[in-house]
TIPARO-288491 format. One record per residue (C-alpha): x, y, z; residue number from 0. Coordinates in nm, 4 decimals. Layout:
<site c1="X" c2="Y" c3="Z" martor="NUM"/>
...
# end
This chain:
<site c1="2.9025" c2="19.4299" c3="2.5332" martor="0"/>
<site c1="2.9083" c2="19.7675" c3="2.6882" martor="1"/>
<site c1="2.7355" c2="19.8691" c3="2.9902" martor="2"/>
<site c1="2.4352" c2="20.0733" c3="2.8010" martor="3"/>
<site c1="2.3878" c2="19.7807" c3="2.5928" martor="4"/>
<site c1="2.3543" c2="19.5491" c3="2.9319" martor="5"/>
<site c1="2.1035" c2="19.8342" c3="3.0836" martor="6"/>
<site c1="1.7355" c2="19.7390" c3="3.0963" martor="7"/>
<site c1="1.5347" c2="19.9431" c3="2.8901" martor="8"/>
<site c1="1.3532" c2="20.2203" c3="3.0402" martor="9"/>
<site c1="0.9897" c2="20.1224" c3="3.0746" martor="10"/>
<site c1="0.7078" c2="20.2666" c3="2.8728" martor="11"/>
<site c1="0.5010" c2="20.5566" c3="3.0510" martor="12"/>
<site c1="0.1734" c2="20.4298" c3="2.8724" martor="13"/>
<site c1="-0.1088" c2="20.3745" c3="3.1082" martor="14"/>
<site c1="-0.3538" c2="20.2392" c3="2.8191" martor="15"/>
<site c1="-0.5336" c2="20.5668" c3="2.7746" martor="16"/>
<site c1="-0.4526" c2="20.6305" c3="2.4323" martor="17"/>
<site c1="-0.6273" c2="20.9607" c3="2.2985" martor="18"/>
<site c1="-0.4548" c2="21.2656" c3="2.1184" martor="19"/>
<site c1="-0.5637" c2="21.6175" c3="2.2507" martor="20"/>
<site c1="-0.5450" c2="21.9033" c3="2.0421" martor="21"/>
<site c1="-0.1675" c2="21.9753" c3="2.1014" martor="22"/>
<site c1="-0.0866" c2="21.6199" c3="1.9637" martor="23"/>
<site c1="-0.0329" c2="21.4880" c3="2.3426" martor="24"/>
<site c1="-0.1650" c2="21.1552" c3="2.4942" martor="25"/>
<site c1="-0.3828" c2="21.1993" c3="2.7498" martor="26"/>
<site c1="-0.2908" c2="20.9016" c3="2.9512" martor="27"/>
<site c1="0.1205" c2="20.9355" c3="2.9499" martor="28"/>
<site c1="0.1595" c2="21.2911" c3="2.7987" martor="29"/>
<site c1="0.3662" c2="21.1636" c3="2.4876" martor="30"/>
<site c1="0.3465" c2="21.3512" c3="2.1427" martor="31"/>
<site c1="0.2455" c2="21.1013" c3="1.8368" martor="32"/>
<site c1="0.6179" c2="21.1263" c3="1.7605" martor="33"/>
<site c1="0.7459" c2="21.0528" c3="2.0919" martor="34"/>
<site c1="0.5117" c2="20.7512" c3="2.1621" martor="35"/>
<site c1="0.6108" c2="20.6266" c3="1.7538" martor="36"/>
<site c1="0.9847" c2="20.6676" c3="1.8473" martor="37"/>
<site c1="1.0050" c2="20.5359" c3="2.1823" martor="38"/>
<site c1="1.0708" c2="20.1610" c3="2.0703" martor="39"/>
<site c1="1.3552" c2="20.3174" c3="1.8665" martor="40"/>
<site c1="1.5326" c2="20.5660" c3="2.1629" martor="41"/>
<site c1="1.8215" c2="20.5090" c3="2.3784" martor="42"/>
<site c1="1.7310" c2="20.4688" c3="2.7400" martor="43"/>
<site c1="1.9002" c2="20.8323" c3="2.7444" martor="44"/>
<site c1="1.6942" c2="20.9738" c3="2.5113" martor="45"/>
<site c1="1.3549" c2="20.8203" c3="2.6619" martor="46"/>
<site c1="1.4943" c2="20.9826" c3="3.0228" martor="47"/>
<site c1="1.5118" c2="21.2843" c3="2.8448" martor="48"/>
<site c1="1.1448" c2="21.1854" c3="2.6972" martor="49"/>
<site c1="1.0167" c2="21.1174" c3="3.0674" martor="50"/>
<site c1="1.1601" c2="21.4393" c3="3.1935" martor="51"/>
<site c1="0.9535" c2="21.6089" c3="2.9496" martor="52"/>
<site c1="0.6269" c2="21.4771" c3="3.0589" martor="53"/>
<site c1="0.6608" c2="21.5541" c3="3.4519" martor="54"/>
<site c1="0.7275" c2="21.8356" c3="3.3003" martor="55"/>
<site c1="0.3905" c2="21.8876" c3="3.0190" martor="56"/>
<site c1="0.1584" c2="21.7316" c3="3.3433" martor="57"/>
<site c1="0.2711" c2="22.0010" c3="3.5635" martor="58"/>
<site c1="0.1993" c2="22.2412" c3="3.3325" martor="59"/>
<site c1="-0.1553" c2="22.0740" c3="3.2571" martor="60"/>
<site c1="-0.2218" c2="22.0798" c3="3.6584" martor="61"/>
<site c1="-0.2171" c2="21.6746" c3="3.6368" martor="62"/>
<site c1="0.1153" c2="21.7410" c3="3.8990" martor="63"/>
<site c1="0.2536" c2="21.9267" c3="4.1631" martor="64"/>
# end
């Protein structure tokens, strides 16, 4: 078994506020419908990358600083 197979998976950003805005995002975690379908599916790299993204999309919204 290799390492990234022995790595916890990264944790979900859902915070139970599931709603779609007009730009496809979820208001609670900031996931696209694609991302939040996907994210069972994703390598822990590719939901870092995901994550990333949505500090990313809040700052942009004003949600961060």
């Amino acid at each position: 078994m290799t390492e990234a197979e022995r790595e916890r998976p990264v944790r979900s950003p859902c915070v139970s506020i599931c709603a779609l805005d007009e730009q496809d995002l979820c208001l609670g975690c900031q996931r696209t419908a694609s991302e939040i379908s996907r994210w069972g599916r994703m390598s822990n790299d590719e939901r870092r990358q995901v994550l990333a993204q949505l500090a990313e999309r809040a700052r942009a919204q004003g949600l961060m600083q």
